[in-house]
The first five atom37 places (N, CA, C, CB, O) and aatype in JSON, in Angstrom:
{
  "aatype": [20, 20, 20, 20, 20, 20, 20, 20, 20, 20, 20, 20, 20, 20, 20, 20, 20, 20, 20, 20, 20, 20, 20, 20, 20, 20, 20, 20, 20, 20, 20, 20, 20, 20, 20, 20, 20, 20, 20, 20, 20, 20, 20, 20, 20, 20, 20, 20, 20, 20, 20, 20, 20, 20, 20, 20, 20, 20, 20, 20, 20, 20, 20, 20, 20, 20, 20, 20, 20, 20, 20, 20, 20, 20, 20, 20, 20, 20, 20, 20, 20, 20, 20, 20, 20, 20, 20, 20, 20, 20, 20, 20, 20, 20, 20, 20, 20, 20, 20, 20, 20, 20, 20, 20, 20, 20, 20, 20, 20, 20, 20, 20, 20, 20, 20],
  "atom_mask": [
    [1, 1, 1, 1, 1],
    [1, 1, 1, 1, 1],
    [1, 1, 1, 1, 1],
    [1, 1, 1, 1, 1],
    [1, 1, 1, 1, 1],
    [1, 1, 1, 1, 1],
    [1, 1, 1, 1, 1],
    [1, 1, 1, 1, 1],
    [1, 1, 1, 1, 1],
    [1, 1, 1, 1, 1],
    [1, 1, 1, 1, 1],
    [1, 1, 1, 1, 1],
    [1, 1, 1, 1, 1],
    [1, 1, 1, 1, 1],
    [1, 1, 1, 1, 1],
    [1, 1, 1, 1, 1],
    [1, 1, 1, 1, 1],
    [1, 1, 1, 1, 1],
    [1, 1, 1, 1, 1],
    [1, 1, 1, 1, 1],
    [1, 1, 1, 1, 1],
    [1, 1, 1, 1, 1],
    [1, 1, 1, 1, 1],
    [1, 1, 1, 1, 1],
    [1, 1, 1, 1, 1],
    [1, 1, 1, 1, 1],
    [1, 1, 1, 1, 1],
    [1, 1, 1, 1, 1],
    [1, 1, 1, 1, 1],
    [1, 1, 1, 1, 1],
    [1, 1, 1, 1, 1],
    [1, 1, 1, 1, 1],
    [1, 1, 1, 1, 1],
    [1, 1, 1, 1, 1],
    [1, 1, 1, 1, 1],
    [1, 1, 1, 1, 1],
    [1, 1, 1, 1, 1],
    [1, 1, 1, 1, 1],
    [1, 1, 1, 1, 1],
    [1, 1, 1, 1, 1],
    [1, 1, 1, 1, 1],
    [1, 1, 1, 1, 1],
    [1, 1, 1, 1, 1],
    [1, 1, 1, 1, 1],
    [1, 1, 1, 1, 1],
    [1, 1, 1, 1, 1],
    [1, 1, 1, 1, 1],
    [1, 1, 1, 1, 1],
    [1, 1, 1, 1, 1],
    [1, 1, 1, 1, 1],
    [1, 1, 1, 1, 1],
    [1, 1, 1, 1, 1],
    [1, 1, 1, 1, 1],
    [1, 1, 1, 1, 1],
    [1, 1, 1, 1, 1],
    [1, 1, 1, 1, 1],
    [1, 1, 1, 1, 1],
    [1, 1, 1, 1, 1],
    [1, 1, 1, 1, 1],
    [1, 1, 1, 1, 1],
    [1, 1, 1, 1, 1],
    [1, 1, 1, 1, 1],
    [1, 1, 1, 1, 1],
    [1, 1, 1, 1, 1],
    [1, 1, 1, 1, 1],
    [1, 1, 1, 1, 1],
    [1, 1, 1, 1, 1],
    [1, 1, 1, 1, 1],
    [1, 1, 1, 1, 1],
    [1, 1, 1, 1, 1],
    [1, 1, 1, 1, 1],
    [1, 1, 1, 1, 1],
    [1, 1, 1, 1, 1],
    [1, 1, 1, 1, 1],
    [1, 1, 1, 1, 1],
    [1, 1, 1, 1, 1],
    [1, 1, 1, 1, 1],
    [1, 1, 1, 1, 1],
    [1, 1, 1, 1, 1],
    [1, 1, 1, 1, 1],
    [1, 1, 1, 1, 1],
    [1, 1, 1, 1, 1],
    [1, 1, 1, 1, 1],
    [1, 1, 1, 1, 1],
    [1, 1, 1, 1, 1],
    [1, 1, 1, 1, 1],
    [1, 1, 1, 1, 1],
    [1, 1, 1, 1, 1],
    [1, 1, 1, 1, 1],
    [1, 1, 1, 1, 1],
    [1, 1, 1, 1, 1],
    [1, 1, 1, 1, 1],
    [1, 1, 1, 1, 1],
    [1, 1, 1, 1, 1],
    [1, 1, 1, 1, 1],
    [1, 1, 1, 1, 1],
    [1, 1, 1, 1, 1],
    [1, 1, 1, 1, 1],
    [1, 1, 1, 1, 1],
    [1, 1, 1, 1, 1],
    [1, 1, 1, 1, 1],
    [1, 1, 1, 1, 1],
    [1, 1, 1, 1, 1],
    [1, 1, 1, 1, 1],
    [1, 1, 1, 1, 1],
    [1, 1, 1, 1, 1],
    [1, 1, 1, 1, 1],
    [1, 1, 1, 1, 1],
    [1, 1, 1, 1, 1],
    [1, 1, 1, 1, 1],
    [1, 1, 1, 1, 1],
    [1, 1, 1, 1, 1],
    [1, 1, 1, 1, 1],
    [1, 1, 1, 1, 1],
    [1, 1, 1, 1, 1]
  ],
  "atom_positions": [
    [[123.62, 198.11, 159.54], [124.11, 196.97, 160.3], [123.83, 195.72, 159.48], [123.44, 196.9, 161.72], [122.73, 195.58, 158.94]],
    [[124.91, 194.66, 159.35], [124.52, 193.6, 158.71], [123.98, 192.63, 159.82], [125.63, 193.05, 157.86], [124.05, 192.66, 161.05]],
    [[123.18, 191.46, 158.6], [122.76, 190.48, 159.23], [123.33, 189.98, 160.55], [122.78, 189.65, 158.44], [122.92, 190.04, 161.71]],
    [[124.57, 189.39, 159.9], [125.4, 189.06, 161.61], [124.82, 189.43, 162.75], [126.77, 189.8, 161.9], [124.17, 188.78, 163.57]],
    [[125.2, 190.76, 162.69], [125.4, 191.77, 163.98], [124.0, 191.73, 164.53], [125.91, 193.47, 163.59], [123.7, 191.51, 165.71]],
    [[123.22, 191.98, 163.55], [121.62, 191.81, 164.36], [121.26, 190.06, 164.76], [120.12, 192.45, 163.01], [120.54, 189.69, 165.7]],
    [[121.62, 189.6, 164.26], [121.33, 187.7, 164.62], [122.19, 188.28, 166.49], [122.88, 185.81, 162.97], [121.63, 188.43, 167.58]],
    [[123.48, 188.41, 166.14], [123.75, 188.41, 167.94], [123.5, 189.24, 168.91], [124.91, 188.39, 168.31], [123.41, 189.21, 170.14]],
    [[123.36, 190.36, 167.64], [122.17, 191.48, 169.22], [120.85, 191.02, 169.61], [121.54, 193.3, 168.72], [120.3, 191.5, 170.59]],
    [[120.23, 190.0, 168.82], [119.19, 189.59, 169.35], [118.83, 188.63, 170.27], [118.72, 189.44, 168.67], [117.82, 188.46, 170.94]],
    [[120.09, 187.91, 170.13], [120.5, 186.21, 170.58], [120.71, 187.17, 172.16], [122.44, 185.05, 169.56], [120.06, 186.89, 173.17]],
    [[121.41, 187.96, 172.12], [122.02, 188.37, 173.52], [121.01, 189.33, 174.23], [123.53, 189.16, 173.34], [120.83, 189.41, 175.45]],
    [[120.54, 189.86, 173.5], [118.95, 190.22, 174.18], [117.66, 189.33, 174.76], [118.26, 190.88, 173.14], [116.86, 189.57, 175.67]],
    [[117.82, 187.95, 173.68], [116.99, 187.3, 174.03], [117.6, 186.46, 175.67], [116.64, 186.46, 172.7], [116.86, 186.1, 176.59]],
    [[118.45, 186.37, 175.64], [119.39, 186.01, 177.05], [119.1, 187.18, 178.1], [121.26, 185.97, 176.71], [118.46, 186.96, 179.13]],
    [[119.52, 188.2, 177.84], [119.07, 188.58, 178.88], [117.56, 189.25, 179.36], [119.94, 189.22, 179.05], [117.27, 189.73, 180.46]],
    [[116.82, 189.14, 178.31], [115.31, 189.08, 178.84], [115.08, 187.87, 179.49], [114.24, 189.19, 177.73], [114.44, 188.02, 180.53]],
    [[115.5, 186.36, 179.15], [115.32, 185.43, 179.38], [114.07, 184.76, 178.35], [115.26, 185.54, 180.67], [114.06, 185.2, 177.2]],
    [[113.33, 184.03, 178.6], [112.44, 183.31, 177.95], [110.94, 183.92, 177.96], [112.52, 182.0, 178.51], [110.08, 183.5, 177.18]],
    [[110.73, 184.78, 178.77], [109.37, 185.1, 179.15], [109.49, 186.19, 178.23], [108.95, 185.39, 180.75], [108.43, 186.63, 177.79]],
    [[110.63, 186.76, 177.82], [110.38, 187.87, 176.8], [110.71, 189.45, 177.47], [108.69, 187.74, 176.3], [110.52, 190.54, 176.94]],
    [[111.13, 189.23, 178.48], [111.0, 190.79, 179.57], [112.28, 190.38, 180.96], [108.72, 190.98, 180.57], [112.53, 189.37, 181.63]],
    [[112.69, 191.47, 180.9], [113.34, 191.39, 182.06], [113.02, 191.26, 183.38], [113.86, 192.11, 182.07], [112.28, 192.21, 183.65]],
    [[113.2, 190.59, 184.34], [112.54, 190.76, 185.82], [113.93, 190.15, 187.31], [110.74, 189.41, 185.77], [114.45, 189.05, 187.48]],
    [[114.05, 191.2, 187.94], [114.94, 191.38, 188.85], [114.24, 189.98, 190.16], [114.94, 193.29, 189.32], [113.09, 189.54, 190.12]],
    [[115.38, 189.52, 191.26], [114.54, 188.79, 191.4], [113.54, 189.42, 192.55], [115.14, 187.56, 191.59], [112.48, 189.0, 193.01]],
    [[114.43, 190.76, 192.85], [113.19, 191.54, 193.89], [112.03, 191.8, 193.58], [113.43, 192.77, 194.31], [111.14, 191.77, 194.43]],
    [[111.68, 192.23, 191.8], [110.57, 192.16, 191.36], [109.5, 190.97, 191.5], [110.84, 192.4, 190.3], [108.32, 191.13, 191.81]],
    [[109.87, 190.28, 191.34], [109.43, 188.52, 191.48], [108.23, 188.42, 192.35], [110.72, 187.45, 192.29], [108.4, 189.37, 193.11]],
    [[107.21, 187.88, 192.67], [106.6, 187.63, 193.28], [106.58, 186.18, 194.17], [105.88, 187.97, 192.63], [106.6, 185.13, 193.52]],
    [[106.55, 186.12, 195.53], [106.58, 185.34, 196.25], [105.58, 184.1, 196.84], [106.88, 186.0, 196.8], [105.09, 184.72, 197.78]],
    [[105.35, 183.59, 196.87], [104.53, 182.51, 196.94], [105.28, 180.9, 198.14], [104.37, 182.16, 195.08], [105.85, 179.87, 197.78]],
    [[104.94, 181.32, 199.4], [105.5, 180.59, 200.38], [104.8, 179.6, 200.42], [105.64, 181.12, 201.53], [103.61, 179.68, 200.14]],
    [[105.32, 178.51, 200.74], [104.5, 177.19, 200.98], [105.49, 176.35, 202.02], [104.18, 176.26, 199.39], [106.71, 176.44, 201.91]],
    [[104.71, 175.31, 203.27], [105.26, 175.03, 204.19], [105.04, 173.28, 203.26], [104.59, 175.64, 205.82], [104.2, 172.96, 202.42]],
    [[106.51, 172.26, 204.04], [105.9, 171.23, 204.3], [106.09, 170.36, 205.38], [105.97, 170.72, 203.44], [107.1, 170.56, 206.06]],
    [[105.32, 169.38, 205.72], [105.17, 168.76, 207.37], [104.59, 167.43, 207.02], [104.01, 169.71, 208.59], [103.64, 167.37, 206.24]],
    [[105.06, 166.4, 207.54], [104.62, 165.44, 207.74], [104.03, 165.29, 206.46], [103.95, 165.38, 208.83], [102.82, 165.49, 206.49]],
    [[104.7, 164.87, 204.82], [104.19, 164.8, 204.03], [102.87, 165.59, 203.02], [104.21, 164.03, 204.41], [102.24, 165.15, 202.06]],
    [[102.82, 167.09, 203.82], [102.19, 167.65, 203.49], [102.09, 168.9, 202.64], [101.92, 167.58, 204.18], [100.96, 169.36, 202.83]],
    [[102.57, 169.46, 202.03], [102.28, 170.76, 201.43], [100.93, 171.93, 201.75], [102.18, 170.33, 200.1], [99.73, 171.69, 201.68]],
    [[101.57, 173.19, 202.1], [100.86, 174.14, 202.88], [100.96, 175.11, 202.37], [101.13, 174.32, 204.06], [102.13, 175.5, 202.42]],
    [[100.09, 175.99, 201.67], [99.0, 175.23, 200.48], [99.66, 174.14, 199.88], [98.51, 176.24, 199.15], [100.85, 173.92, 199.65]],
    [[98.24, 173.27, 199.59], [99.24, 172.19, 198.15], [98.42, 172.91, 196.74], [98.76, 169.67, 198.19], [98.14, 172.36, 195.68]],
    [[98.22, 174.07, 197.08], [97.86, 174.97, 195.59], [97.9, 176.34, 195.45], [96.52, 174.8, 195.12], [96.96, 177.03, 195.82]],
    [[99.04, 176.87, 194.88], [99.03, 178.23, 194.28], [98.61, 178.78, 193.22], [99.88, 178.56, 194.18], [99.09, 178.41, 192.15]],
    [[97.73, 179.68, 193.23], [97.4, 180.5, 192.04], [98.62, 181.42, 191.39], [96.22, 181.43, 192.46], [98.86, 182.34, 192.16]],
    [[99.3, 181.44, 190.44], [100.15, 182.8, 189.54], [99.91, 183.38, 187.98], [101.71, 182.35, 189.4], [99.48, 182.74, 187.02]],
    [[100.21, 184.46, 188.0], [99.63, 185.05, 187.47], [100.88, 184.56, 185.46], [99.46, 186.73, 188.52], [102.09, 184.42, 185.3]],
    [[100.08, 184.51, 184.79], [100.54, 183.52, 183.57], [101.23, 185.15, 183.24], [99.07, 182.48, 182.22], [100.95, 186.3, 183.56]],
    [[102.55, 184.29, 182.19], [103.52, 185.59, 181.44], [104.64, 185.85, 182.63], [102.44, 187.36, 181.08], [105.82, 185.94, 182.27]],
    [[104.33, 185.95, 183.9], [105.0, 186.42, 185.03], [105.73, 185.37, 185.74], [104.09, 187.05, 185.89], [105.29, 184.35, 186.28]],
    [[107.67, 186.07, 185.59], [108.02, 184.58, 186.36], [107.91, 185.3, 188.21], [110.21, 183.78, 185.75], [107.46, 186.32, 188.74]],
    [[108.61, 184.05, 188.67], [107.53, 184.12, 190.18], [108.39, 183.3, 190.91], [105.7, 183.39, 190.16], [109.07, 182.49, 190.27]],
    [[108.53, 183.36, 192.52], [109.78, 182.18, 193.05], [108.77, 181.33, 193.82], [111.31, 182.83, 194.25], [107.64, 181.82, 193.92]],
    [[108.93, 180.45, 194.23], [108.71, 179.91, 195.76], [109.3, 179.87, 196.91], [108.58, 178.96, 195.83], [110.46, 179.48, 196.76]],
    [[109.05, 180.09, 197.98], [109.73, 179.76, 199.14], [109.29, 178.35, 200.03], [109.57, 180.98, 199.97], [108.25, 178.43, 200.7]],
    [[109.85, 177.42, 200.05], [109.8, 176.59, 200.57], [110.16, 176.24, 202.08], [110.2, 176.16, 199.86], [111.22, 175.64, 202.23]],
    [[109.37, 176.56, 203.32], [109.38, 175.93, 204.0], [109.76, 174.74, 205.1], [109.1, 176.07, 203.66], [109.28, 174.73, 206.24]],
    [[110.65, 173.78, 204.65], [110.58, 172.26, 205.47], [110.69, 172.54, 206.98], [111.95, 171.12, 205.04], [111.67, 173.13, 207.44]],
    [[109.73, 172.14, 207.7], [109.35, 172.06, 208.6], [109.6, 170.3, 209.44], [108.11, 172.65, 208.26], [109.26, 169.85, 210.54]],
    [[110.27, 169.78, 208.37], [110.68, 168.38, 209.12], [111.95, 168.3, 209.57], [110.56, 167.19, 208.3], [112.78, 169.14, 209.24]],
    [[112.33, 166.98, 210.58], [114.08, 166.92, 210.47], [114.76, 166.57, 209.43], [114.69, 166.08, 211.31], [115.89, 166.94, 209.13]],
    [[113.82, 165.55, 208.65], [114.56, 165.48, 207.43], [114.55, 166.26, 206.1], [114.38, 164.45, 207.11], [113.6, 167.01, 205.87]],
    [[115.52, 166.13, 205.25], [115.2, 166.78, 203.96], [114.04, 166.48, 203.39], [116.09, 166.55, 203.04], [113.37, 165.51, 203.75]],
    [[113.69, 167.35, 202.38], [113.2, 167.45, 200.74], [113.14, 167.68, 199.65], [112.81, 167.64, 200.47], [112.88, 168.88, 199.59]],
    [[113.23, 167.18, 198.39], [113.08, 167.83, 197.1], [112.01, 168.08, 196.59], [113.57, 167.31, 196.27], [111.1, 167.31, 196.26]],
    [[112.14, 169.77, 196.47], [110.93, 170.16, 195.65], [111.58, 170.37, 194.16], [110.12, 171.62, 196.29], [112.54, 171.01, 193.72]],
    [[110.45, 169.39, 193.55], [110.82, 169.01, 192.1], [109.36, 169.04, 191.13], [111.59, 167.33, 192.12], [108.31, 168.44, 191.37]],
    [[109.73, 170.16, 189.66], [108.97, 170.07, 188.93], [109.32, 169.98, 187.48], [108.32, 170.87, 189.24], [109.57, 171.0, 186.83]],
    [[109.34, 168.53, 186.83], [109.76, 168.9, 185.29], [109.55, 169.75, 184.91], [109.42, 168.37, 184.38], [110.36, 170.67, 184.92]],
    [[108.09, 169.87, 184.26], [107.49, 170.79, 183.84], [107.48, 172.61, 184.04], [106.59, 170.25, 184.14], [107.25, 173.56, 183.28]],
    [[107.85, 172.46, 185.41], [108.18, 174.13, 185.99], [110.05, 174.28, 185.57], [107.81, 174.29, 188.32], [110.49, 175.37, 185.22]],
    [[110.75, 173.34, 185.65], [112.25, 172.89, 185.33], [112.41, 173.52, 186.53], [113.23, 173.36, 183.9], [112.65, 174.72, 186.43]],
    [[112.33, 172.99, 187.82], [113.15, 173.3, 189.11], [113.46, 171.73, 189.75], [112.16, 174.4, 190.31], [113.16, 170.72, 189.11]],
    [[114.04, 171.7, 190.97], [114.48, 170.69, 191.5], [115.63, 171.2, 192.32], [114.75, 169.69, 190.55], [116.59, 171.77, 191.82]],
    [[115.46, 170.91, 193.9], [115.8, 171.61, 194.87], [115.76, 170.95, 196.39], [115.02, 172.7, 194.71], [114.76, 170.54, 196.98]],
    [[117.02, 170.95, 196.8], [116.54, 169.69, 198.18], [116.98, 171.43, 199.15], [118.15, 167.41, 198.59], [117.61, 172.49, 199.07]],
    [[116.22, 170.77, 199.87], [115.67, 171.56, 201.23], [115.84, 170.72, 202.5], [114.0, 171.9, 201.12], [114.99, 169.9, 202.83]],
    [[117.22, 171.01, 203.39], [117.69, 170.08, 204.37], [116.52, 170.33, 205.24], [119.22, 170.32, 205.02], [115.77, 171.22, 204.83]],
    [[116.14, 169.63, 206.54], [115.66, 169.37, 207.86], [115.45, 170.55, 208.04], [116.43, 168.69, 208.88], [116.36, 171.31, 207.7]],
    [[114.09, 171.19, 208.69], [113.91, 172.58, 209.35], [114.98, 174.02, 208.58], [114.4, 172.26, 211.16], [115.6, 174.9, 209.17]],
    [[114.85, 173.78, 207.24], [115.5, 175.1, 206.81], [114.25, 174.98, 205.24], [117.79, 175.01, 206.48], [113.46, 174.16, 204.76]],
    [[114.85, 176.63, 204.91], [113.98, 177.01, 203.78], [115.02, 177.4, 202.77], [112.9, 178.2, 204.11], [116.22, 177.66, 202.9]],
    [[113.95, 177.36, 201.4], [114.79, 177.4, 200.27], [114.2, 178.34, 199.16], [114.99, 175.98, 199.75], [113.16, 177.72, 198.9]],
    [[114.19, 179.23, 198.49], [113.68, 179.86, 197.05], [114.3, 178.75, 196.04], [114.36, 181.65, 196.67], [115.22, 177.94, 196.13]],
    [[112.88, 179.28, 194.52], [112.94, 178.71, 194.1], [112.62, 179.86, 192.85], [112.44, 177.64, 194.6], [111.57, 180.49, 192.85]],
    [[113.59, 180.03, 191.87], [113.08, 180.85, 190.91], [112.3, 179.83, 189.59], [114.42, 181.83, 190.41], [112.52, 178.72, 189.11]],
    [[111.25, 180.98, 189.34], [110.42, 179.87, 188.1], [110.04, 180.84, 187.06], [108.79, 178.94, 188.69], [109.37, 181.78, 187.5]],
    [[110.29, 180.88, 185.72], [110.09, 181.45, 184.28], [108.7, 181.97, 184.63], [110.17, 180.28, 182.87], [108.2, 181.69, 185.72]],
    [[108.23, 182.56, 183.93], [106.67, 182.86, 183.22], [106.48, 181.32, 182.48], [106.65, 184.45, 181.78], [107.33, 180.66, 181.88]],
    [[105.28, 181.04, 182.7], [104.28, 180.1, 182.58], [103.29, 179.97, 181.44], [103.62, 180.21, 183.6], [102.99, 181.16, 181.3]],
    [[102.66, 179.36, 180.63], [101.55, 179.62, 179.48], [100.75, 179.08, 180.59], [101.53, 178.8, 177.75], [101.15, 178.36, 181.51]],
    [[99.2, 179.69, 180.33], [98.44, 178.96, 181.37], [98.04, 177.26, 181.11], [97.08, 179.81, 181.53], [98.15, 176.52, 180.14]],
    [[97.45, 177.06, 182.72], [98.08, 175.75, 183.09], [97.91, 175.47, 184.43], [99.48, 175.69, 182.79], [97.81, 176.26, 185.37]],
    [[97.89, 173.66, 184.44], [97.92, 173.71, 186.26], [99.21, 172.28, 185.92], [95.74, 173.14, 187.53], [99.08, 171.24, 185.27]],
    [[100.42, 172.88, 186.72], [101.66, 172.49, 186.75], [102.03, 171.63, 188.5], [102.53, 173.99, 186.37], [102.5, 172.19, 189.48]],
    [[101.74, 170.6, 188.42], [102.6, 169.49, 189.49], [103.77, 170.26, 190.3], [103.47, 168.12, 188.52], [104.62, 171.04, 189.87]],
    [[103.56, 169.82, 191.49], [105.22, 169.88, 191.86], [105.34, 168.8, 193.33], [105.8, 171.89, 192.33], [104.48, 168.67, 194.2]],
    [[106.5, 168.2, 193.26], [106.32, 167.43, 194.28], [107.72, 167.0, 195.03], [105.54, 166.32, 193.79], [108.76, 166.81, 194.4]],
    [[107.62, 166.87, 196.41], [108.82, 165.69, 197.11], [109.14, 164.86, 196.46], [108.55, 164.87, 198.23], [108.38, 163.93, 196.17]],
    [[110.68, 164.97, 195.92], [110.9, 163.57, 195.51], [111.5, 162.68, 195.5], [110.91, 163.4, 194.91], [112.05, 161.95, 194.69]],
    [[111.26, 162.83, 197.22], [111.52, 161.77, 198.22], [110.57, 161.03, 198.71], [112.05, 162.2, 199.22], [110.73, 160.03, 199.4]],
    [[109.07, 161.73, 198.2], [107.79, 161.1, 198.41], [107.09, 161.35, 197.36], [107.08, 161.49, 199.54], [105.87, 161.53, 197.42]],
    [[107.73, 161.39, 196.32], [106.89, 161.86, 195.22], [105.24, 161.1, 194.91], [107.87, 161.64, 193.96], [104.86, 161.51, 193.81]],
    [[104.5, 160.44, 195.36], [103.0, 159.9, 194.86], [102.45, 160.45, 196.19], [102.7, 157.98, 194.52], [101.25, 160.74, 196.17]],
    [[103.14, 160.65, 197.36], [102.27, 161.17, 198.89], [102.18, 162.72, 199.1], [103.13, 160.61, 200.4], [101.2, 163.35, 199.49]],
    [[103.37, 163.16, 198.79], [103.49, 164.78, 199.02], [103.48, 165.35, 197.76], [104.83, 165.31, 199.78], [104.65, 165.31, 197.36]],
    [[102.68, 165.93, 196.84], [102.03, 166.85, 195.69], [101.68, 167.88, 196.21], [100.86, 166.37, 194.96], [101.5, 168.19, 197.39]],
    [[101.54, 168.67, 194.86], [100.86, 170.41, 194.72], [100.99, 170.31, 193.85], [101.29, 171.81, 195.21], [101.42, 169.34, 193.24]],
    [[100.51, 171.76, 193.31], [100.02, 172.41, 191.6], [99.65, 173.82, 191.86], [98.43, 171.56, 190.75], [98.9, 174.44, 192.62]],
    [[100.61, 174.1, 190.76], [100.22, 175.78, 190.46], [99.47, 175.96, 189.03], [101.76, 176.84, 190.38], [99.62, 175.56, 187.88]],
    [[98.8, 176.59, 189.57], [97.82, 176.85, 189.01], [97.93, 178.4, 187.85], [96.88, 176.87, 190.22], [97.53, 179.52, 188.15]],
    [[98.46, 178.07, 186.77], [98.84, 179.85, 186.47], [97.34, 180.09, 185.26], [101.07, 180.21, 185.34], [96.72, 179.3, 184.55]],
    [[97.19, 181.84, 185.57], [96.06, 181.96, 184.74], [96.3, 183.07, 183.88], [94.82, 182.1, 185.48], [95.45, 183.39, 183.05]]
  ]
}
């Protein structure tokens, strides 16, 4: 096989492992629910396990919306009034990673914590 051919079997492997290096379905995924209320996050801290991507389920428990938003995690996600939302997130290097409303972003925070 020439060069070529291996540069795009790898390119297209590396796509569909994704970035973490491994494939993961999102049923495989591990779940990690969190509520929020009245500016609050419930937990405002998750532990996950580093290498492993992982979703969130988000909660809103208000009438109004929210965005759960994390540069660093690369999500960002509005969550209307009293409905819930997943949130798929890569494998992680360890780390304790922000995430916040950002509609209240300095009042309503969390952090995951990956190890």
């Amino acid at each position: 096989m020439n060069m070529r051919k291996l540069q795009v079997i790898a390119a297209l492997l590396a796509v569909a492992l994704g970035a973490s290096g491994f494939a993961a379905s999102a049923d495989e995924m591990k779940t990690y629910e969190i509520t929020v209320k009245d500016k609050v996050f419930t937990p405002n801290q998750i532990t996950v396990k580093a290498g492993e991507p992982f979703r969130i389920k988000l909660k809103n428990a208000n009438p109004m919306p929210v965005e759960l938003e994390s540069s660093k995690l690369g999500f960002e996600k509005v969550a209307a009034g009293f409905s819930d939302i997943l949130v798929n997130v890569r494998a992680q290097a360890p780390g304790t990673y922000t995430f916040f409303d950002d509609f209240h972003p300095k009042e309503t925070t969390g952090q995951v914590v990956v190890q």
